[in-house]
C-alpha positions in Angstrom: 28.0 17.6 39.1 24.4 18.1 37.8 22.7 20.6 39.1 18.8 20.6 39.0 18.1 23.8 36.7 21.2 22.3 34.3 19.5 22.4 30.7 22.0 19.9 28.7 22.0 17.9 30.9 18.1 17.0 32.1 17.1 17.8 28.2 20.3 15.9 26.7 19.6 12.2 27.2 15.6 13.4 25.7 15.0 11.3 22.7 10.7 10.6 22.8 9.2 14.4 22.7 5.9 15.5 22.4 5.0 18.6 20.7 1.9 21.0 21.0 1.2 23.3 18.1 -1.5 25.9 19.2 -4.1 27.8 17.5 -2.1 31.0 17.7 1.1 29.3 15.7 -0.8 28.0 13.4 -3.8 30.2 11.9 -5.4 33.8 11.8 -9.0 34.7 10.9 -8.7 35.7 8.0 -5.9 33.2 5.9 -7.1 30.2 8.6 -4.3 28.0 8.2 -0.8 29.0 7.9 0.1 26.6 5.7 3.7 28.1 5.2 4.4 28.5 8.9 3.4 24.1 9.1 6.1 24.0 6.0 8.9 25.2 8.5 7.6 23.1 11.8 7.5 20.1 9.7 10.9 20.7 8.3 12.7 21.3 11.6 10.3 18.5 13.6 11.9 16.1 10.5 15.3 17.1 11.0 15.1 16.3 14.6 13.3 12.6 13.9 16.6 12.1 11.5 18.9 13.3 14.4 17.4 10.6 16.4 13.8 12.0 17.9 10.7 10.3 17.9 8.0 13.4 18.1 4.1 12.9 18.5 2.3 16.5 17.7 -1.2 17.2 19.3 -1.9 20.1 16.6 -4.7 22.6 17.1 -6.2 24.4 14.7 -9.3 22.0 13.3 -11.6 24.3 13.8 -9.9 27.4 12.5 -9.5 25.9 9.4 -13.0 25.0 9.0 -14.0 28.9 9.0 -13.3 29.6 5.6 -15.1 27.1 3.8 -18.1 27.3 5.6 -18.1 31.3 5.5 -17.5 31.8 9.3 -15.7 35.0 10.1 -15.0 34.3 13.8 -14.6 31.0 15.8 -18.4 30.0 16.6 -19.2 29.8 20.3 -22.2 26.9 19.8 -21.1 23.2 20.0 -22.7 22.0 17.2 -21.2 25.5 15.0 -17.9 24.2 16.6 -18.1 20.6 15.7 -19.5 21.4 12.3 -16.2 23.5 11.7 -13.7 20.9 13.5 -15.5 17.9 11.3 -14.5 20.5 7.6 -11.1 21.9 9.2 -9.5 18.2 10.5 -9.3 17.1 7.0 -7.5 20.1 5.7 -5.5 20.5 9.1 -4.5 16.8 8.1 -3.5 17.4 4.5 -1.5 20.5 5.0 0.4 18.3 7.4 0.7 15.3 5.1 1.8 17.6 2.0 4.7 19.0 4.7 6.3 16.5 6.0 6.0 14.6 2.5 8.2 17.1 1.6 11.0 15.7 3.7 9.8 11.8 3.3 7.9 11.3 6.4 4.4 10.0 6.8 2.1 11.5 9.3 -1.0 9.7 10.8 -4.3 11.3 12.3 -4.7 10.0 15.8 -8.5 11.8 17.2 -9.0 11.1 21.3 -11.7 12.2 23.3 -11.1 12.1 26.9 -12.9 9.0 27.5 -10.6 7.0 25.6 -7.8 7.9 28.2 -10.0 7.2 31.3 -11.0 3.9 29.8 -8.0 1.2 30.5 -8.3 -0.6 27.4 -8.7 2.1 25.2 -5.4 3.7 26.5 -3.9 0.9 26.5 -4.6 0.2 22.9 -3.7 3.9 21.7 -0.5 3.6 23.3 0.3 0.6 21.2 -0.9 2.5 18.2 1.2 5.3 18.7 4.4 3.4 19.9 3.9 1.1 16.8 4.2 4.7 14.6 6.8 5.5 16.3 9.0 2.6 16.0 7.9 3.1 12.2 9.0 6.2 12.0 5.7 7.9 11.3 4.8 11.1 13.0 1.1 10.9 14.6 -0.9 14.6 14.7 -3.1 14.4 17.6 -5.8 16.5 18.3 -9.3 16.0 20.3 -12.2 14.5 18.8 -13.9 18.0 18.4 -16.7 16.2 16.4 -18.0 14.1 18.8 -16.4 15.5 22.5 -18.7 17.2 24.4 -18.2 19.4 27.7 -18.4 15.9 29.7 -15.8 14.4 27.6 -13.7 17.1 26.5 -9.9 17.3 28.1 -10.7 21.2 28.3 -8.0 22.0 25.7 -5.2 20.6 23.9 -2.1 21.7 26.5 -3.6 19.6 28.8 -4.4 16.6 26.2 -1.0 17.3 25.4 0.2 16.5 29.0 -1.8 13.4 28.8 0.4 12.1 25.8 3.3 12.4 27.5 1.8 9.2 30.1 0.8 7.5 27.0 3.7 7.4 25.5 6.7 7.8 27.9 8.0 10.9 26.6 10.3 13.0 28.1 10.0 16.8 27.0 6.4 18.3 26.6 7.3 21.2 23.9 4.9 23.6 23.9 5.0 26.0 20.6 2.8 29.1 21.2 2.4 32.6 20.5 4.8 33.9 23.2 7.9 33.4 24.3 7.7 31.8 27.9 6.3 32.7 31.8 6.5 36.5 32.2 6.6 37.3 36.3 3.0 39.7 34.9 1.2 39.8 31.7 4.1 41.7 29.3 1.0 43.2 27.0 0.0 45.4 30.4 3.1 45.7 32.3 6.4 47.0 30.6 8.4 45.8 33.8 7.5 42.1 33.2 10.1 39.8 33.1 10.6 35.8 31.4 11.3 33.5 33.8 14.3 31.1 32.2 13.7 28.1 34.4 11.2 26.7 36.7 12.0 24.3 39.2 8.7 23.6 41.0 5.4 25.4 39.9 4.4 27.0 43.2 1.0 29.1 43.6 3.0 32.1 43.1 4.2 30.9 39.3 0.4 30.1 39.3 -0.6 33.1 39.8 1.5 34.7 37.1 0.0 32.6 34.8 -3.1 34.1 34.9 -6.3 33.1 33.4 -6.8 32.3 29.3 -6.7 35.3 27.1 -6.1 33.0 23.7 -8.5 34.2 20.2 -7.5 31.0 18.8 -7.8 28.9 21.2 -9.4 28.0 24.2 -5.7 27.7 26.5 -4.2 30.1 28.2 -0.7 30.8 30.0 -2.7 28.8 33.0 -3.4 25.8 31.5 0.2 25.7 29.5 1.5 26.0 33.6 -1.0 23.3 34.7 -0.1 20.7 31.6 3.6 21.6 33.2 3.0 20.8 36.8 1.3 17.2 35.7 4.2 16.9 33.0 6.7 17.8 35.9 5.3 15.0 38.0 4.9 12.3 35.7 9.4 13.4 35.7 9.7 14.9 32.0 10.0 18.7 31.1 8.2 21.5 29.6 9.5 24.1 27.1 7.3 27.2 26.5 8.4 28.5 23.0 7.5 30.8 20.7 6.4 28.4 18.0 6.8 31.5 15.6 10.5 31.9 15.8 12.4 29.6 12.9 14.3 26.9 14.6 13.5 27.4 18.6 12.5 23.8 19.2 16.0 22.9 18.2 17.5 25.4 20.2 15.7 24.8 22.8 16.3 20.8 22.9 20.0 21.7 22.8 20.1 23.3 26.4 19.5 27.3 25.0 18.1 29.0 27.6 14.8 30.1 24.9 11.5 30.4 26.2 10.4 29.2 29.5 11.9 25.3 31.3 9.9 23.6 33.8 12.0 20.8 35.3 10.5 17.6 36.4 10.5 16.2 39.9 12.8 14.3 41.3 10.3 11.5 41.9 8.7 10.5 39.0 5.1 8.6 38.7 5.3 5.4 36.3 2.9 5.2 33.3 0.4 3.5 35.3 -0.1 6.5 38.0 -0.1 8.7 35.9 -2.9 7.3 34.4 -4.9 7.1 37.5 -3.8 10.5 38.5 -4.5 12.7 35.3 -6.4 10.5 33.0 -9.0 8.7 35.3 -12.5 11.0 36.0 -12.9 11.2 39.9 -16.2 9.5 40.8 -16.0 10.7 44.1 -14.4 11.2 47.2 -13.5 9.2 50.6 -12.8 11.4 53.6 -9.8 10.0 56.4 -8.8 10.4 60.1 -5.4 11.6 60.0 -3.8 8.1 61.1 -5.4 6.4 57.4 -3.9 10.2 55.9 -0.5 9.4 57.6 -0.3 5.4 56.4 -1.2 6.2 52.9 1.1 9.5 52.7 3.9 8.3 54.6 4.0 4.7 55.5 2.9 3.9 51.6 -0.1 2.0 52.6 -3.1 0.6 51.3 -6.2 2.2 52.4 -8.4 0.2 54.8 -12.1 0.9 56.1 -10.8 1.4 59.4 -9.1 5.2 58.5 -12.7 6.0 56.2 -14.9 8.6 57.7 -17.0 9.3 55.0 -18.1 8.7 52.0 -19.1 10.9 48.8 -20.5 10.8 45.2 -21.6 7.5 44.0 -19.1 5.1 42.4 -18.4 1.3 41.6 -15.1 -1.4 41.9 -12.8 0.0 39.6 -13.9 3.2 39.7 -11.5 5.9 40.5 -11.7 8.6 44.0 -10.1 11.4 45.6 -8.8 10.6 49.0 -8.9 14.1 51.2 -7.6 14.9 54.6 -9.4 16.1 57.3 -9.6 19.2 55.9 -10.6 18.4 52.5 -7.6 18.9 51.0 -7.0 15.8 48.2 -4.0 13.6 49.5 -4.4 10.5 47.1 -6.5 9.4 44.2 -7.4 5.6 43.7 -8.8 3.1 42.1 -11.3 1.5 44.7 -11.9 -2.0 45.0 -16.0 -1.3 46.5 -18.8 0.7 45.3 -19.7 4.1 47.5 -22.7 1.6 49.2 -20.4 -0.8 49.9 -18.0 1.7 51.5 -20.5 3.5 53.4 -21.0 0.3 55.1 -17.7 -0.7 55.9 -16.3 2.9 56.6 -14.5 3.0 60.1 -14.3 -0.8 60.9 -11.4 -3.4 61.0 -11.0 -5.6 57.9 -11.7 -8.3 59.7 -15.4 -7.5 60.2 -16.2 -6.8 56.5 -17.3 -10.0 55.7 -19.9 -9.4 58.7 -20.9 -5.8 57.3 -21.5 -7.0 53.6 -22.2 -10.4 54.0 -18.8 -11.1 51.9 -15.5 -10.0 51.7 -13.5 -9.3 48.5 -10.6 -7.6 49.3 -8.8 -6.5 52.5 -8.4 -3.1 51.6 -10.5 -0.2 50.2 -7.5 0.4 47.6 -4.7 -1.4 47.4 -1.4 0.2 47.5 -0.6 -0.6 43.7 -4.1 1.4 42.8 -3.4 4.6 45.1 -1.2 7.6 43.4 0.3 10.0 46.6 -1.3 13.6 45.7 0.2 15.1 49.2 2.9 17.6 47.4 0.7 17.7 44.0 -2.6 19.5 44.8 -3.6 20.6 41.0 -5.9 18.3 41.4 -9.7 18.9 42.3 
């Protein structure tokens, strides 16, 4: 019998992975890219595509490799510094990628995403084709942000979360981060000798959250915290998330074949489909619709579309087919959605009967606020603002 922290067996039947190189595997100030240490990922990530894998790999490291040749010591903190280095580094990132894997006769492609092209429908829709398409090919995309042209509105924050975003767009099954430590310590190991890795995680409670701590990456900009967030959204979308030490020969292997290496976060047991995920991760909040608790317990419990009647307030300013939090009582977020009226409309509707919205507005186009097939259950997921 399975039981639910049994490796082989949630890992075995794992065929579509996605794997994050960060900043810390990959470069140092003063050599920039690694280019050797990319030899050996790209030999072991080709091996497993012969053994049957499909692997996408959202790579950091564009802007580290941009220091050198524009005579930057350290990574610039100004955007346009940042972008200038991103715009030089993504090229050579790119090539010591394609000269890898060419090694082992297998093609990479550049795939560059700002978060905007995830929150727009069509957009992800079309870069899952693209990427599905490469995979069925055999191709292996690198994916990395669009550090030219993302700014702070537009930016996914860093590339474990972008990361956790791929695994929606492409229906993967194992999020594989490589990084430069070995897993989840119980404290930071660098300032407490007593710390301890923790093996598996079932469920990534506010305790395991708080282990995580803040980000204390040179490289990069991610941290143990946002490695543990990219988790609990991987975790609920149902696929898993290795924490490796991306510096260790062979560990993604290992670890794909049920070793107990680095740090397992196993998904839940109810998994969202592409589609809520989507709407739950990828979709920017607009803003926010306040319920009674009887609207709360339809849409929680009884897996109901939201209607006016169980609105009590209304916040931000959105349009139809923009996307809001739903929050309790208490403010705590309970459901996000795709709303079929604009934050005026609502306001006006808020608290009747759906039978007197045509008398409120003047029309009616819908009977509901959101419709069920719009409206993702948050209830038991609250990383979610």
């Amino acid at each position: 019998m399975t039981t639910p922290l049994d490796r082989r067996a949630v890992l075995g039947g794992a065929r579509r992975i996605v794997v994050k190189i960060g900043s810390g595997v990959l470069a140092s100030h003063a050599r920039g890219i690694n280019t050797r240490r990319i030899g050996l990922l790209a030999r072991e990530c080709a091996a497993l595509a012969a053994a049957g894998y499909q692997l996408a790999i959202v790579s950091s490291g564009a802007i580290a490799s941009g220091l050198a040749p524009l005579g930057l010591r350290e990574r610039p903190k100004s955007i346009p510094l940042k972008q200038a280095a991103a715009a030089v580094g993504q090229s050579r990132l790119m090539w010591a990628y394609e000269r890898a894997f060419g090694r082992h006769g297998r093609h990479v492609a550049q795939i560059l995403l700002t978060a905007d092209d995830l929150a727009n429908r069509t957009r992800f829709l079309n870069a899952r084709h693209t990427l599905l398409t490469l995979l069925d090919l055999g191709v292996i995309p690198i994916i990395n942000e669009n550090d030219t042209v993302a700014v702070d509105e537009i930016k996914f924050g860093d590339n474990d979360t972008l990361a956790g975003l791929v695994i929606g767009l492409i229906d993967a099954r194992v999020l594989a981060i490589l990084s430069d430590v070995d897993g989840l310590y119980t404290r930071d190991p660098r300032l407490h000798s007593d710390a301890t890795r923790l093996t598996e995680v079932a469920r990534v409670t506010p305790e395991i959250e708080r282990a995580a701590g803040g980000s204390s990456a040179a490289e990069g900009t991610g941290g143990m915290a946002s490695k543990v967030g990219a988790a609990k959204r991987v975790a609920a979308y149902g696929a898993s998330t290795l924490i490796l030490d991306g510096r260790r020969s062979g560990v993604l292997t290992r670890a794909l074949g049920g070793e107990p290496v680095g740090t397992m976060f196993f998904p839940r047991p109810e998994r969202l489909n592409s589609r809520q995920h989507w709407i739950a991760h990828a979709v920017r909040v607009s803003g926010t619709l306040w319920l009674d608790a009887g609207a709360v317990h339809a849409v929680v419990h009884g897996k109901k579309s939201l209607l006016p009647s169980g609105i009590t307030k209304v916040s931000g300013e959105f349009h139809a087919g923009d996307a809001v939090a739903c929050v309790d009582p208490h403010g705590h977020t309970v459901a996000r959605g795709l709303v079929n009226y604009g934050s005026a409309e609502v306001a006006r509707i808020q608290g009747v009967k759906t039978s007197e919205i045509a008398k409120r507005l003047g029309y009616k186009y819908y009977d509901e606020v959101i419709h069920r097939d719009n409206l993702v259950d948050l209830s038991d997921r609250s990383d979610h603002d």
